[in-house]
N, C-alpha and C positions, 0 to 999 in steps of 0.2 A: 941528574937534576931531580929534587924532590918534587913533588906535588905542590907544592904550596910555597914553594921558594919564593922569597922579595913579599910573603902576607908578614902583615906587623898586629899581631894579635897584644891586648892589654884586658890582662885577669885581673880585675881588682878582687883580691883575696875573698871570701866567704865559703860557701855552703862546696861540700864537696864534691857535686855535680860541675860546680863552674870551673874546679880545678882538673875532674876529670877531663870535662870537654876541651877545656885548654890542654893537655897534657896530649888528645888525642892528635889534635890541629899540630903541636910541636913534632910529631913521630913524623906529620905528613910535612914536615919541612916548614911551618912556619916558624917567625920568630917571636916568642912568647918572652913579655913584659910582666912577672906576678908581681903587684902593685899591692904593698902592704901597709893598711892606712891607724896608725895608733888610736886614731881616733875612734875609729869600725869597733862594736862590738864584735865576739867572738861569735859564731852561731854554737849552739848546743850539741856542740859534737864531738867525739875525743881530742884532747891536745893530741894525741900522738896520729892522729889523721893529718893532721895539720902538719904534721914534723916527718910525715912520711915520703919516701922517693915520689911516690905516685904523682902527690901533687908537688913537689917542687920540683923534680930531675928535668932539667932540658932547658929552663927555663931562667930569665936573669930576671933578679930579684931586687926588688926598689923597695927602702923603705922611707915613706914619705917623710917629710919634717911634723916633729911635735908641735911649731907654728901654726895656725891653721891659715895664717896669709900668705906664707910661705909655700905650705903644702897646695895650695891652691893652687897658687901659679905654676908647681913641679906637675900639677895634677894636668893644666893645661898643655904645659908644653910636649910632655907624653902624650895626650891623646891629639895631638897635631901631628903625630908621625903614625898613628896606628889605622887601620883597616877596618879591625874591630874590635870592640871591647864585649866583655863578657864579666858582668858583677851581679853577686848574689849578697846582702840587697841590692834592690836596684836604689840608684841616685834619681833626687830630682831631675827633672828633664835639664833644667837650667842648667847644673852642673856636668853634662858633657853635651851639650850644642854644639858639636863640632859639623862641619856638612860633609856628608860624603860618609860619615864612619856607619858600619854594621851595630846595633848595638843589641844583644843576649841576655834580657834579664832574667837571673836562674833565681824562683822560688820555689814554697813547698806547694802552693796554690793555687798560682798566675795574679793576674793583677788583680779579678775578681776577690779574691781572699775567700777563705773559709769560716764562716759563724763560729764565734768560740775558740779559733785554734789561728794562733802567732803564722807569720808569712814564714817563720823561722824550723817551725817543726820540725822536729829531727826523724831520723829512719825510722823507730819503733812506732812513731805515730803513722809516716805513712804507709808501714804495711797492717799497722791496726785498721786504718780506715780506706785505705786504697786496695785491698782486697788480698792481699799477699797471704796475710794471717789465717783468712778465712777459709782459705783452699788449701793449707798447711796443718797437715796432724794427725794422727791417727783416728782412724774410723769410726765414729762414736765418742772420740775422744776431744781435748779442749783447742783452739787453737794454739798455733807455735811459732816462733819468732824462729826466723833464717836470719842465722849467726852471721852474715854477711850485707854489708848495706848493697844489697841489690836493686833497690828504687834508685838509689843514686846512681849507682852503674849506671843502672838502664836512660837515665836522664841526663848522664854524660856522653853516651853514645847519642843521642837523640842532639842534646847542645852540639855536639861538634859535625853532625848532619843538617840540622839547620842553617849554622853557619856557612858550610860547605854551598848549601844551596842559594844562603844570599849574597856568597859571593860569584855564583856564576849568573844570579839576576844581574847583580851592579856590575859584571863585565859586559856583560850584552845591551847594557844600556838603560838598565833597571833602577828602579831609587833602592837604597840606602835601606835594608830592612830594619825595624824593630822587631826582634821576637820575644815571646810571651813565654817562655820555655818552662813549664809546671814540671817539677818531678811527681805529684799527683796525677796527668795527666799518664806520664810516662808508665805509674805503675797499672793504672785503668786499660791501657793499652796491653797490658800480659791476660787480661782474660779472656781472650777471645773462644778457645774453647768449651766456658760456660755460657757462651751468650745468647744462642738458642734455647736454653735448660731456663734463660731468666724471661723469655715469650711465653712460654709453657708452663710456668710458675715452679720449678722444679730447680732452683739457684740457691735454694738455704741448707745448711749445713753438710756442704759437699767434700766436706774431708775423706781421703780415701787412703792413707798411707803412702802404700809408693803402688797405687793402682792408677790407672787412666781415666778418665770420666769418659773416656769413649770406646775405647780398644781392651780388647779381652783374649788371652789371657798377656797381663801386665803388671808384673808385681815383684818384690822379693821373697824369697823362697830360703828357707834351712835347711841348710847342708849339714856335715858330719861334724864340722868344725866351725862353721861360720854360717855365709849368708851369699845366694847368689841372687840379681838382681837379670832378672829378664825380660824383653821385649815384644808382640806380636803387633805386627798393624794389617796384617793381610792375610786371605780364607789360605794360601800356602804355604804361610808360614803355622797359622793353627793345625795343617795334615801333616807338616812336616814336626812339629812337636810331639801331635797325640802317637806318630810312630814310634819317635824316640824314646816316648816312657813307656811303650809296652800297651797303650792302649787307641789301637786306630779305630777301633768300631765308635769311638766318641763323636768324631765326624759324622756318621750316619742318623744321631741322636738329635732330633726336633728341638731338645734343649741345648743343644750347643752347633747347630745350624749356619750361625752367623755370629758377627760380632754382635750384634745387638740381643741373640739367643743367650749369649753369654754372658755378655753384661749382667742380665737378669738373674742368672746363675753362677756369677764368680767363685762364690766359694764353693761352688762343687769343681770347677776348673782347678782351681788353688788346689784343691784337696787332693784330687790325682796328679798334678805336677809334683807338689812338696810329699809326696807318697816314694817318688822317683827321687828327687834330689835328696834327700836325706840321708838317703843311702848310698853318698858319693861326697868326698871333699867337693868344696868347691873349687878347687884348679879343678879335679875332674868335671866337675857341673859345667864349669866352662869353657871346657874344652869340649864337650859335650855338643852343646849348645851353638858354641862357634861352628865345628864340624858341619852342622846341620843349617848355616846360614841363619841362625837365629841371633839375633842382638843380644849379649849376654855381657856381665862381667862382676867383679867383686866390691864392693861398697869401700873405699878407700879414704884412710885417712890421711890430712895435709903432710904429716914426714912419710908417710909411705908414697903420698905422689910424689915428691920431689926425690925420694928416692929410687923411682922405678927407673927401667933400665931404658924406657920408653918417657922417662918422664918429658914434662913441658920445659921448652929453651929456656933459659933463665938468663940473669947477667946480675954481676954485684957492680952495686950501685957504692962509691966512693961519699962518704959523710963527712959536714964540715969536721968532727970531732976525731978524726983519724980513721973509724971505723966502716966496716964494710956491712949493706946489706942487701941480701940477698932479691930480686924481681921479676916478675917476667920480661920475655922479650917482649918487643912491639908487639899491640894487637892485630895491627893487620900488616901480611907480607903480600907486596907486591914485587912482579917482577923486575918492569925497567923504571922504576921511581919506589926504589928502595924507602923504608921509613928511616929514619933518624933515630937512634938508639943512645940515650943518653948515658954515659958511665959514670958523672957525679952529682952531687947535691954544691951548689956553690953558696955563700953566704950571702945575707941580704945586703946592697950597698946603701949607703945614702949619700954617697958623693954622683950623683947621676948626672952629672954634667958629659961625662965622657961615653956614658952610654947613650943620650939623646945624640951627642955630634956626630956619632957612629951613622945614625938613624935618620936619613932627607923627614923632610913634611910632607905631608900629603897634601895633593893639587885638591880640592874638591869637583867630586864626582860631577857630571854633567846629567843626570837622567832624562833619560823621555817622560813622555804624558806618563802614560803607561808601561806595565810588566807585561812580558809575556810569561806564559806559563815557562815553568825554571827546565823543564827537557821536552818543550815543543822540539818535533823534529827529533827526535831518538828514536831510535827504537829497539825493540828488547826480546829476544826471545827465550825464552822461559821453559825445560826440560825439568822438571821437579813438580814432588810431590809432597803434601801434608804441608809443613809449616817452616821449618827452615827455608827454602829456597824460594817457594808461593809470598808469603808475605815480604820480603825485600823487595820482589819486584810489584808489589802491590802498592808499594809506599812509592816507589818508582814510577806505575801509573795516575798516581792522585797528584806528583809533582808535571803530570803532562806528557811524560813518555805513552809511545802505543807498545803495551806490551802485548805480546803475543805466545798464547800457554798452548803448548803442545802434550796431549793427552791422548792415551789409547783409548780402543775401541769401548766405546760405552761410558767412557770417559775417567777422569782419579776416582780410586777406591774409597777417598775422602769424600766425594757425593753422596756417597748413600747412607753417610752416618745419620743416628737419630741425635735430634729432630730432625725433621727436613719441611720444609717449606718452597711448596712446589716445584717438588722432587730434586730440590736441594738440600742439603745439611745447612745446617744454621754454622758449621765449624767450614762448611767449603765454603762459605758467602763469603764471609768476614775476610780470608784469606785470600781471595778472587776476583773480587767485585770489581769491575771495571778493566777488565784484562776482555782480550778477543782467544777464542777456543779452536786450533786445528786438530784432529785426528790422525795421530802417523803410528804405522805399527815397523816401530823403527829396528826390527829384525828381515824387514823386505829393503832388497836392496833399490825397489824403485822410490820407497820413501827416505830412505837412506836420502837420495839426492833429492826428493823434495826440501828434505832437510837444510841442505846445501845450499838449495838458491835461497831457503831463506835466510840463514845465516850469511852469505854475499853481499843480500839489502841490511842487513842489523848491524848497533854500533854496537852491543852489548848481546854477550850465550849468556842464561846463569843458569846451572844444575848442580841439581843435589841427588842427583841417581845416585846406587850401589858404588861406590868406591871398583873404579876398571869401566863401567859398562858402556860409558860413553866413546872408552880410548880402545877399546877391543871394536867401535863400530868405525876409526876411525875419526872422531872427531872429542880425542883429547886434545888439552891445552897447547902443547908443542904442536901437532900436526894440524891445528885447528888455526893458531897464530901465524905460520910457517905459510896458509893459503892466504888468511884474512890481515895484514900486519896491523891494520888499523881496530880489530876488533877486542875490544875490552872483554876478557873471559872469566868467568866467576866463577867458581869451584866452590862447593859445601859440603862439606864430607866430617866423617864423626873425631878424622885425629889426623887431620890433611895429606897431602899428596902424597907425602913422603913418611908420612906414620902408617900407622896399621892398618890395613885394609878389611879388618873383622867390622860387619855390620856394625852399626849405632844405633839407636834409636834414644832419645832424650834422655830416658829416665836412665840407660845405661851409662850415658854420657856424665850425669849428676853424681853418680858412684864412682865414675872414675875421675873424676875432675875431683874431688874433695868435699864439694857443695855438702852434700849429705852429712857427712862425720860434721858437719857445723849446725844441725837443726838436733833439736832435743828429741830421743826417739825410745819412749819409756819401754818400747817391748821388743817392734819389729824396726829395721831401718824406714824413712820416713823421704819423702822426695816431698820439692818444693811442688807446690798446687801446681802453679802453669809449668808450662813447658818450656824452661827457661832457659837451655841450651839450646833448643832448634829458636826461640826467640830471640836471643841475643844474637846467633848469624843473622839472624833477616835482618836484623834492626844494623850490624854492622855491613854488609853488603851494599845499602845505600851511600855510607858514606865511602866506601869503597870506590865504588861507582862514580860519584861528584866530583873523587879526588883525582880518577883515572883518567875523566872526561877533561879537566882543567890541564892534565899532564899531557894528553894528546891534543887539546887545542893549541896548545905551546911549541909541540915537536913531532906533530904525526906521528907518535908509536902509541898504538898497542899495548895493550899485556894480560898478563895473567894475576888474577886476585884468588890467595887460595886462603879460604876458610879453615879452620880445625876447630869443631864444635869443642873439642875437650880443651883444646889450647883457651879458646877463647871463656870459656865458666871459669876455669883457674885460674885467668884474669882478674875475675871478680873475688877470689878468696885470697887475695895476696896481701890482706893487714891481717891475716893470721897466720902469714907465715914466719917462721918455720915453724912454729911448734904448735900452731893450730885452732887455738883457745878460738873461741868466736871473741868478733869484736866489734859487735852494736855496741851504742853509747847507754850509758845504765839506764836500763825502764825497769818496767814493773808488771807481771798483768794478775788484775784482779778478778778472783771470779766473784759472779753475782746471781742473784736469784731466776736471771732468766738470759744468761751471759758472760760477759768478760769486756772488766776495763783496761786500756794499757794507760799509763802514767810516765812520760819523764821524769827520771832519779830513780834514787833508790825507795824499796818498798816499805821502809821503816815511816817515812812521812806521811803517804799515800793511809797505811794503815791508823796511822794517831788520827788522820781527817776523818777515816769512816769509822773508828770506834772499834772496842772491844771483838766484834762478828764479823769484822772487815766487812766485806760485802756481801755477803750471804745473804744477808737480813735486805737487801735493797733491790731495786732493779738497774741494770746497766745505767740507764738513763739518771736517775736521781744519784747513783756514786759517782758518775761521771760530772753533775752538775755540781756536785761537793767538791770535790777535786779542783773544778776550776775553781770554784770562789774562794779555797782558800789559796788559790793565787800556783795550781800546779796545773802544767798544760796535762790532759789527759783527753779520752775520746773512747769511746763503745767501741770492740772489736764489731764492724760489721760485715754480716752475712752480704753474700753477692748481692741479691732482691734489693737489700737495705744498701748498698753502693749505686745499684743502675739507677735508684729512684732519686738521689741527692738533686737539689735541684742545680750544685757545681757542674754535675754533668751535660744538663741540659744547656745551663749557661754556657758550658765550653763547647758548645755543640759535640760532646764528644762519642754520641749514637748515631747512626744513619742507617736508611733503608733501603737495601737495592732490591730491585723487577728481577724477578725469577722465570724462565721458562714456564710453568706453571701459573704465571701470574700469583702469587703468594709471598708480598712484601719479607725480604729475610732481614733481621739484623747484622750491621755490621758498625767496625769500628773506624774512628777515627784517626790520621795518621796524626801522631801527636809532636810536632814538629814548633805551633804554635807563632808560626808565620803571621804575619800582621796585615803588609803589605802586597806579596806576593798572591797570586790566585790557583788556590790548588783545583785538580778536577776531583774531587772522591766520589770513588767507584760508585754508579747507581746502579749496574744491569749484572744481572750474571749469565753468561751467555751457554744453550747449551753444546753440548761437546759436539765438538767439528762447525758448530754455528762458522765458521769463517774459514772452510775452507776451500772458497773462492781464491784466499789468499796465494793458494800452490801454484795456480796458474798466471796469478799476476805479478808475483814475485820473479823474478826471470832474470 
């Protein structure tokens, strides 16, 4: 039985976020309607998106009647059998008043809309002005477009989590959600590790190559032949590196002290590591590196992933035209509610009579007064650090679960980054807020079974330890399911259960996944500004979760949900596969006297509007305002400061403040899910480490 078995989802065709999330909801067993209306303009984004497996595989496909009285009524009688609909634009209200249905409007904005810039906007706009751009480039250098629509992604995973979550309001008795689903939203939500840096006024031109804005040493390195890409997040793994190149007295050096010592001095870190790697291939660098429990590996392009011996599952997808192409497998594997793995593309019908008879009508929903919060009554306990496995369950606590983060002594090494705001990090808030903190030093066998009884009370484990550390204490997936049947377990790990067990760390995950070979990188390899591999699990984990919980309300099991940060980034780069090419839809960026505009289409128009000097002669603002009046969408690359300030943010409430042990308001983010009717809790407190461990003893 899948997860989602007997849901009757209806995509009416648009922006490619709507066809993501639909495509995600078909993997978890529902049944998806792509409703294709002649009438709809196209949105601004490649034909061949549109013609790709991604969005059509799984899915039956209606094309309405060129009538528009006709298509009317075809339009009614489909959303009388559906659950939810998902359309990017959104329709007058009047045209789907169905009662009982979910409906998910996907734009580039929300219903707010953006001054100056169409509800339509395509990718290149929103990582011009949603922050993507700005945190992407080399160091000094201008921003840069990520060859892959990853705002969309990200806003696909979020639509089909949304959804998830309004359907288990409207089983429990909840109304009918409308969600507001922005992929602006979605991409605001990838900053959270500059968000402290924008309190402090220190958020404008934080491009750093493929460094960390936090963690030291983090960077790529030249080999004899190439490039190897490495990781540090912890003071043991900095004494286990400065050994490995021959220089341990660095450790005792005031300037490389801490991570925050170093930060300050990266390039004298760089300088002594790439002194070492240079003098070795890189297979030896990373074999090196690996050896030594360091997150390492080589910056890979999309034919050499698909060609690794290790690459990611794939499956050829069968095309109406005889032909085959190549995709990934499902995004998320569960264990006893397998996803649904589509093998073709089928044609669009317009004889739909035979697919509506197929299809009962929907009873309309009865809802109460009131929602309750969408996981009152869960709860969660939480064995992870930094940012993969902390933010899914954070998203987890804002929909109403009690999570529960279990932390060592003194608490995650993610606390003491800078900034900190009473004696928290501005990057542990965002990630944390609203979660409860026990202390377990889980190499003692009495915390061992403190462990236990709380996992006994919890509906949901999720960790993102070291790949083994959990299953070597006894409480891996098998043996952890085998005591708890009913307990939903989540696993996040750099290349899943059954792949490699060599550390990960993001940025090494970026290089192996292909991400990287797609961003323009004039000197050194170039990683995406946020952390977009340990982000994409967190953000996929919920909906992991929602689909786990509907499958065990159904049939009491259990299971296990296993992650693979690499699997999952190469997800996002499969419209350039096989051969690689990036494939944003054609912009433009212009620089200017005090910046850079990006523009929809090609550069050749962009350039006739602003004259002979392009934009050299202008400032962002004024080529930016030329641009539009001769009728092209375009918008200022902005800097972080110049994003938190937008007043879109504020309207979408998309900042928030939680209480710090210290008393020292921290910022954090908003879960961007875009819920209407539903009431989410987001996190206000950040509690300190062990704050709740009363729990050990009540737990029993």
């Amino acid at each position: 039985m899948t997860a989602l078995e007997g849901i009757v989802v209806v995509e009416r065709a648009g922006r490619l976020a709507g066809a993501i999330g639909a495509a995600l909801l078909s993997e978890l067993g529902a049944t998806v309607l792509r409703v294709e209306d002649p009438s709809m303009p196209a949105p601004p984004e490649p034909e061949g998106w549109r013609r790709h497996p991604l969005a059509l595989a799984g899915k039956t496909r209606i094309k309405l009647s060129h009538d528009r009285d006709e298509a009317r009524t075809q339009w009614r009688e489909i959303l009388a059998r559906a659950d939810v609909l998902i359309q990017s634009p959104p329709l007058p209200p009047a045209e789907d008043a169905t009662p009982g249905l979910i409906r998910c409007d996907v734009s580039a904005f929300g219903s707010a809309g953006m001054d100056g810039l169409p509800d339509d906007a395509n990718e290149a706009i929103l990582q011009a002005i949603g922050g993507m751009m700005s945190t992407t480039g080399a160091e000094g250098g201008p921003p840069e477009f990520i060859g892959a629509p990853l705002v969309e992604f990200f806003a696909g995973v979020n639509c089909a989590a949304a959804v998830a979550t309004a359907l288990r309001v409207r089983d429990t008795g909840g109304p009918a959600q409308r969600i507001d689903l922005s992929a602006f939203d979605a991409s605001v939500a990838l900053t959270g590790a500059y968000l402290g840096h924008m309190r402090i006024g220190k958020a404008h031109d934080v491009r750093a190559g493929s460094r960390h804005p936090l963690c030291c040493p983090w960077n790529a390195y030249r080999t004899r032949d190439g490039w190897v890409l490495m990781c540090s997040s912890t003071e043991p793994h900095w004494r286990r590196i400065a050994g490995l190149i021959g220089r341990p007295e660095l450790t005792d050096q005031p300037d490389f002290a801490d991570t925050n010592a170093r930060q300050a001095n990266h390039r004298a870190v760089d300088a002594a590591i790439e002194a070492w790697t240079r003098g070795r291939t890189t297979v030896e660098a990373v074999a090196a590196f690996d050896g030594a429990g360091i997150p390492a590996g080589p910056v890979v392009t999309i034919p050499e992933l698909l060609a690794a011996a290790d690459a990611r599952p794939v499956r050829q997808i069968a095309l109406p035209n005889g032909r085959t192409q190549v995709c990934p497998a499902p995004l998320i594997a569960m264990s006893r509610s397998p996803a649904r793995a589509a093998d073709r593309v089928t044609p669009s019908k317009t004889d739909i009579a035979p697919i509506l008879a197929a299809l009962r009508r929907k009873a309309p929903a009865q809802p109460d007064a009131a929602a309750a919060l969408p996981l009152a009554g869960i709860r969660v306990i939480e064995v992870g650090v930094f940012t993969a496995g902390p933010l899914g369950t954070r998203y987890l606590a804002d929909l109403g679960a009690e999570v529960i983060k279990v932390e060592q002594a003194g608490g995650e090494t993610g606390r003491k980054w800078a900034p900190n705001f009473g004696g928290v990090s501005g990057y542990f808030a965002t990630y944390n807020a609203g979660k409860r903190s026990i202390v377990l030093d889980l190499t003692s066998k009495d915390d061992q079974a403190a462990l236990e009884r709380l996992v006994a009370s919890a509906d949901v484990l999720l960790q993102n330890l070291k790949a083994g550390a959990l299953d070597r204490m006894g409480f891996g997936p098998d043996d952890t399911l085998k005591r708890h049947p009913r307990l939903i377990y989540v696993s996040v790990s750099g290349y899943g259960s059954k792949g490699a067990k060599s550390p990960a760390l993001d940025t090494v995950v970026q290089a192996r996944s292909g991400l990287m070979s797609l961003i323009h990188s004039p000197e050194t390899p170039i990683k995406a500004g946020a952390s977009v591999a340990d982000l994409l699990a967190s953000h996929i984990s919920p909906l992991g979760v929602l689909a786990a919980l509907r499958h065990r309300d159904r049939t009491g099991e259990g299971q296990h949900i296993d992650i693979s940060m690499r699997d999952a980034l190469a997800w996002t780069t499969q419209l350039s596969w096989p051969d690689g090419a990036p494939s944003l839809p054609e912009c433009c960026r212009i620089t200017c006297s005090d910046g850079w505009v990006v523009a929809q289409g090609p550069e050749a128009p962009a350039l006739a509007v602003l004259g002979e000097e392009g934009g050299a002669s202008l400032s962002s603002e004024e080529a930016g305002a030329r641009l539009r009046a001769a009728g092209l969408v375009a918008t200022r690359v902005l800097e972080l400061d110049e994003l938190f300030r937008l007043p879109l943010c504020r309207d979408r409430n998309l900042f928030l403040e939680a209480d710090t042990p210290g008393g020292v308001p921290a910022p954090v983010l908003a879960t961007p899910y875009g819920l209407t009717q539903t009431p989410l809790r987001p996190g206000r407190t950040i509690p300190a480490p062990g704050a709740d461990n009363e729990l050990l003893t009540t737990s029993q």
